[in-house]
C-alpha positions as CSV (number, residue, x, y, z in Angstrom):
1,X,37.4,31.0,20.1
2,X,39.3,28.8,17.4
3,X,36.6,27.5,15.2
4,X,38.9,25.9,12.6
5,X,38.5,22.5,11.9
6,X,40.3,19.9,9.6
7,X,39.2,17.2,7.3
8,X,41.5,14.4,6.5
9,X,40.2,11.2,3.9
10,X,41.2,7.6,5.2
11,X,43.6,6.0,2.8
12,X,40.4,3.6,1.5
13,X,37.6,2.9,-0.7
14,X,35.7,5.6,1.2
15,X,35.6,7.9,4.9
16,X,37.3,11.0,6.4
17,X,37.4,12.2,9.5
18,X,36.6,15.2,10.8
19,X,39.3,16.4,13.1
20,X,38.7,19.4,16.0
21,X,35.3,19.9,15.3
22,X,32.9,19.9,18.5
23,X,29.1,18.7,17.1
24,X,27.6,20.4,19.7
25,X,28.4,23.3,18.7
26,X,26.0,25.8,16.3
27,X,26.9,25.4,12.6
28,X,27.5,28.4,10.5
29,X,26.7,28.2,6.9
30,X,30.5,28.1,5.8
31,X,30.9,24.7,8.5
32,X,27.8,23.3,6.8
33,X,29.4,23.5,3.1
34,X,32.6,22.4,4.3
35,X,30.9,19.5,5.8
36,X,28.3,18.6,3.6
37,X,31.0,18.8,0.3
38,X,33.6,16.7,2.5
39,X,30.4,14.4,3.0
40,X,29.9,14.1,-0.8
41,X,33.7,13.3,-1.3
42,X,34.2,10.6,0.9
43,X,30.4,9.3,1.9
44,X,30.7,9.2,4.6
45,X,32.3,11.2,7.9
46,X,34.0,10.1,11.6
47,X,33.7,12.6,14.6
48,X,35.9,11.4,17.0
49,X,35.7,11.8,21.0
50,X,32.3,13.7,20.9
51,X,30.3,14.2,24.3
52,X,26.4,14.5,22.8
53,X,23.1,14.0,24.7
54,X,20.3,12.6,22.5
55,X,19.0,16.5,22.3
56,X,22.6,17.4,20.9
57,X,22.5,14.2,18.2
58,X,19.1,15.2,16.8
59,X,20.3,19.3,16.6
60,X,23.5,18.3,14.6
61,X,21.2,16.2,12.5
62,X,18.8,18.5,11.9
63,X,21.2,20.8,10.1
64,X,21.2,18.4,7.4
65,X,16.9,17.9,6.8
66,X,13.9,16.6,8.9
67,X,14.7,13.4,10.9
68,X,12.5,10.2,9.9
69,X,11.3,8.1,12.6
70,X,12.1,4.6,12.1
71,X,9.1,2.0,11.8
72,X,10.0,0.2,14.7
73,X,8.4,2.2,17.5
74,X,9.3,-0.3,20.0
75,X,13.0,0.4,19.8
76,X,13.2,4.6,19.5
77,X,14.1,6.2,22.7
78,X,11.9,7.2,25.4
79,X,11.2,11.3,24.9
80,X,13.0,11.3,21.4
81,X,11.2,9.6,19.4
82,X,13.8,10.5,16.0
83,X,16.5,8.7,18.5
84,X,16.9,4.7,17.6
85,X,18.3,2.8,19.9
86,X,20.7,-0.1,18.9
87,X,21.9,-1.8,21.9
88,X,22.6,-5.4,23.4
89,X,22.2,-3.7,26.7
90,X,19.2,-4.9,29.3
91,X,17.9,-3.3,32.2
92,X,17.5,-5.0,36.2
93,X,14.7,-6.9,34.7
94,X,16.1,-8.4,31.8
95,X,14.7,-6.6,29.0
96,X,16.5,-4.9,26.3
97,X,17.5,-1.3,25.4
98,X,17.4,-1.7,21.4
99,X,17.8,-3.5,18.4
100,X,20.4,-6.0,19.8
101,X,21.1,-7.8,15.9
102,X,20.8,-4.4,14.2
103,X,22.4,-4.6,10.7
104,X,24.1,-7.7,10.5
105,X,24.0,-7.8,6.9
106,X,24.7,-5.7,3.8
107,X,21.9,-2.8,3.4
108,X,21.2,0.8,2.4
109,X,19.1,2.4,5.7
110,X,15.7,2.0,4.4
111,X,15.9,1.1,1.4
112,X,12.5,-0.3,1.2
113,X,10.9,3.1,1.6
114,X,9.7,5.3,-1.6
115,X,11.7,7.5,-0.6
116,X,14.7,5.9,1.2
117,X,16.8,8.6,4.0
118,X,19.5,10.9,2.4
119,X,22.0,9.9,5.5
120,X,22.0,8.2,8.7
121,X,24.1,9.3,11.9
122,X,25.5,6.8,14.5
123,X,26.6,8.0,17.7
124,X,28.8,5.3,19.9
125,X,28.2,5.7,23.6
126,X,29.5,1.6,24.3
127,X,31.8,-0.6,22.3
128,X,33.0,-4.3,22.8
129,X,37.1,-4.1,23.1
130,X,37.1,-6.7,19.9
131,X,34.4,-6.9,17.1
132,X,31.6,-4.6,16.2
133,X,32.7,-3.2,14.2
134,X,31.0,-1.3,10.6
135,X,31.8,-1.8,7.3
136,X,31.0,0.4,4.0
137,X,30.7,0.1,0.8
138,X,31.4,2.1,-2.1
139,X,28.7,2.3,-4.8
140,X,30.4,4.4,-6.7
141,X,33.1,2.2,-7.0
142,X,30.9,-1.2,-7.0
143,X,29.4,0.7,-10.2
144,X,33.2,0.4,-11.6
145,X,33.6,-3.5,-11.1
146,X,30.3,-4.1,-13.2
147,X,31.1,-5.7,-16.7
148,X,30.5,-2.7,-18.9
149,X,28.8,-4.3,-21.6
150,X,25.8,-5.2,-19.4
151,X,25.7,-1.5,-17.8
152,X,23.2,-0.3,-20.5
153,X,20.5,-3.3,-19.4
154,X,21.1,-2.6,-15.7
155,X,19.7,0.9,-15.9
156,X,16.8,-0.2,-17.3
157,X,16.1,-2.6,-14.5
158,X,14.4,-2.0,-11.3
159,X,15.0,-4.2,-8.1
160,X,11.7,-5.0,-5.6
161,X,13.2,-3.9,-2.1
162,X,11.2,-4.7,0.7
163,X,11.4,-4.8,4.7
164,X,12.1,-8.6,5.4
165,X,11.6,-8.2,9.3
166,X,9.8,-11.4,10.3
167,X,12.6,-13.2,8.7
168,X,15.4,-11.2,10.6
169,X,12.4,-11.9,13.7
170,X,12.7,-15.8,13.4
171,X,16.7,-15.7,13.1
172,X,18.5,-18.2,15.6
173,X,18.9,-16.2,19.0
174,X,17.2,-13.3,17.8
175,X,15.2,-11.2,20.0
176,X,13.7,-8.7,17.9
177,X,10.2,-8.1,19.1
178,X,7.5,-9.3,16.4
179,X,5.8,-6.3,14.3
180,X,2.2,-5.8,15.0
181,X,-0.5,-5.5,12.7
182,X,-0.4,-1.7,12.2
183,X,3.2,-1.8,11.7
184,X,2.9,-4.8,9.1
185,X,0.3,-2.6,7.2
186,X,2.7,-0.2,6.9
187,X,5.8,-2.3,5.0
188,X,4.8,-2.7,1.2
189,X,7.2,-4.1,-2.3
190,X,9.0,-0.3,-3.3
191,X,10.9,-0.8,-6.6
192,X,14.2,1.1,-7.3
193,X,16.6,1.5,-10.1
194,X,19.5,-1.0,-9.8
195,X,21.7,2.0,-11.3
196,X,20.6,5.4,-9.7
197,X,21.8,9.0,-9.5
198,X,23.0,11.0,-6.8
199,X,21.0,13.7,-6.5
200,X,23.9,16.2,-5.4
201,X,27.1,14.8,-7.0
202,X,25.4,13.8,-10.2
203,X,26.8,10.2,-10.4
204,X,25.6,6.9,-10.9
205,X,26.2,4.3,-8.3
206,X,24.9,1.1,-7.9
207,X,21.4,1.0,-5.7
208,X,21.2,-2.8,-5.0
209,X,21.7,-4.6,-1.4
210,X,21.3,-7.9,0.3
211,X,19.4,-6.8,2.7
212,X,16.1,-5.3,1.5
213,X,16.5,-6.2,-2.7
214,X,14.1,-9.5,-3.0
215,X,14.7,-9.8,-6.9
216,X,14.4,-8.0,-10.0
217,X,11.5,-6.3,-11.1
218,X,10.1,-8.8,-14.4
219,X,13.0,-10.8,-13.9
220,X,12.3,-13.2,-10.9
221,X,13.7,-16.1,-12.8
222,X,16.7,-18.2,-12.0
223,X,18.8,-15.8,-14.7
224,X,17.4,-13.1,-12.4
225,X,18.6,-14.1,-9.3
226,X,21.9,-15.2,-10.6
227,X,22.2,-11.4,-12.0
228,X,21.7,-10.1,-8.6
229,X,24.0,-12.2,-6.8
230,X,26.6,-11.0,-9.5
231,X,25.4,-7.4,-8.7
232,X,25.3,-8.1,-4.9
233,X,29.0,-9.4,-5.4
234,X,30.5,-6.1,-6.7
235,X,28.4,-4.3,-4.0
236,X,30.6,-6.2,-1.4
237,X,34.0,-6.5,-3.5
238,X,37.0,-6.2,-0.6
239,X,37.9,-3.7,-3.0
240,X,35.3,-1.1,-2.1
241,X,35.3,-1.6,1.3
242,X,36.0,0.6,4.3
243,X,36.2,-1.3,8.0
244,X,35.4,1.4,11.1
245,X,36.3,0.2,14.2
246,X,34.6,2.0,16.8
247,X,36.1,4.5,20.1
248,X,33.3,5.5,22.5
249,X,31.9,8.9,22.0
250,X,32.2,8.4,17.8
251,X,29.8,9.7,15.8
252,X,30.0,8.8,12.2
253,X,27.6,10.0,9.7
254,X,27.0,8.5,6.5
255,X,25.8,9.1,2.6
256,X,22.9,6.8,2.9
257,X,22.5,7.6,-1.4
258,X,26.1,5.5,-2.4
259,X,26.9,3.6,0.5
260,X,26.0,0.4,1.8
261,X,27.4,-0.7,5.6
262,X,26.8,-3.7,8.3
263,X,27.5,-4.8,11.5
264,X,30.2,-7.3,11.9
265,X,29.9,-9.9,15.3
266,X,30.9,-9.5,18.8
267,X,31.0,-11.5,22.0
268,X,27.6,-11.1,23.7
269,X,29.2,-10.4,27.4
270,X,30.1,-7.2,25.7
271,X,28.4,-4.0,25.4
272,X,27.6,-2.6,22.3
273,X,25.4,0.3,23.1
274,X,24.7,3.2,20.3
275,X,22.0,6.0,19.1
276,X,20.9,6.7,15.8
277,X,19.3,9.3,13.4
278,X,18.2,8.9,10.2
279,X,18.0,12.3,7.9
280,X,14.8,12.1,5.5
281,X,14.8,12.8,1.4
282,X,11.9,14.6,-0.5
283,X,13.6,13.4,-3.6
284,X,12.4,9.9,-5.4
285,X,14.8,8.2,-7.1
């Protein structure tokens, strides 16, 4: 059996895909280091035309660290519990599958953690024909856009990241189901450099999103918040940005340590129906 497999960058800020490569498959050590490096190249990696059961999601996942289940019980898949479901889809009584807003706005998965997943997976098993789409974000090159004479007092800065779900919760048409109290006693302020270091490639990126970063750490004043937005601007530049626009069966796994990504709209009367892992980090930041 042919085992060879190609890897070819998208002319963008970011992405490659992986091309003749079934994830089903067992991973040898050499497909691991080919992966994992092509991973650290481009951040972040699209599998196209895969055919994976949750069981097959979490094993390919696996090969890259323990999986994290995601606070939001209420959402993971019956009988895999490491499996989140984001879905608009409802069953004969109405109720929904998954997250049906998941990620409509700039964020790092999980940012507000201590310490915040090394990568996230995203399998596509149902796509609207228009919209939908996800885009990412280069932090590497967001880093570049910064004015350099301020880059010095940015890494000495921390931002206060934090899980702002009963704000998402009370959203115009939202339907996200309220935390409880366990699950509210579980979400705490975790500050993070604004500048930090990858861990494998050994360069700086900016750690900053929209999503989950409140305000700066001793710097919650007006001057504060006008820094961020300037910091939140280079995050999002057009420049930096990478737009995937989704094929059933995709599987696209991301850096989750230089990249930031969101959702963009669809028509409701669509279905948008996917599975997600998230890989766990030992490593503080």
């Amino acid at each position: 059996m042919d085992n060879s497999f190609a890897v070819k960058p998208f002319k963008s800020p970011c992405g490659a895909e992986v091309i003749g490569f079934d994830c089903k498959r067992n991973i040898t050590k050499h497909d691991f280091n080919i992966l994992n490096q092509a991973l650290l190249d481009y951040c972040f990696l699209v599998f196209r035309d895969q055919r994976l059961d949750p069981k097959n999601l979490i094993n390919f996942s696996q090969n890259w660290g323990n999986l994290q289940k995601h606070i939001l019980k209420q959402y993971l898949l019956q009988g895999f519990p490491e499996v989140l479901v984001v879905s608009n889809k409802k069953n004969h009584l109405g109720e929904g599958f998954g997250i049906e807003d998941a990620g409509r706005y700039w964020h790092s998965d999980v940012s507000y953690g201590k310490n915040p997943p090394m990568g996230s997976l995203l399998y596509c098993i149902d796509t609207p024909p228009i919209g939908g789409d996800t885009l990412f974000a280069n932090q590497y090159l967001a880093l570049d856009l910064i004015d350099q004479d301020i880059i010095n007092y940015l890494r000495n800065l921390k931002g206060a990241h934090s899980f702002n779900y009963d704000k998402l919760q009370k959203r115009k048409g939202s339907k996200r189901i309220p935390l409880t109290e366990k699950q509210k006693s579980e979400l705490s302020v975790t500050e993070h450099p604004l500048i930090r270091l990858h861990p494998e490639t050994r360069k700086d990126c900016l750690y900053t999103n929209p999503g989950f970063t409140n305000y700066i750490i001793d710097n919650d004043s007006n001057k504060g918040f006008i820094l961020l937005d300037y910091l939140f601007s280079c995050a999002t530049h057009p420049s930096v940005i990478h737009r995937h626009e989704w094929e059933r069966n995709d599987l696209v796994f991301w850096d989750n340590r230089c990249l930031m990504h969101r959702a963009t709209p669809f028509n409701n009367i669509y279905i948008r129906h996917m599975y997600r892992t998230t890989i766990s980090s030992n490593e503080a930041i």
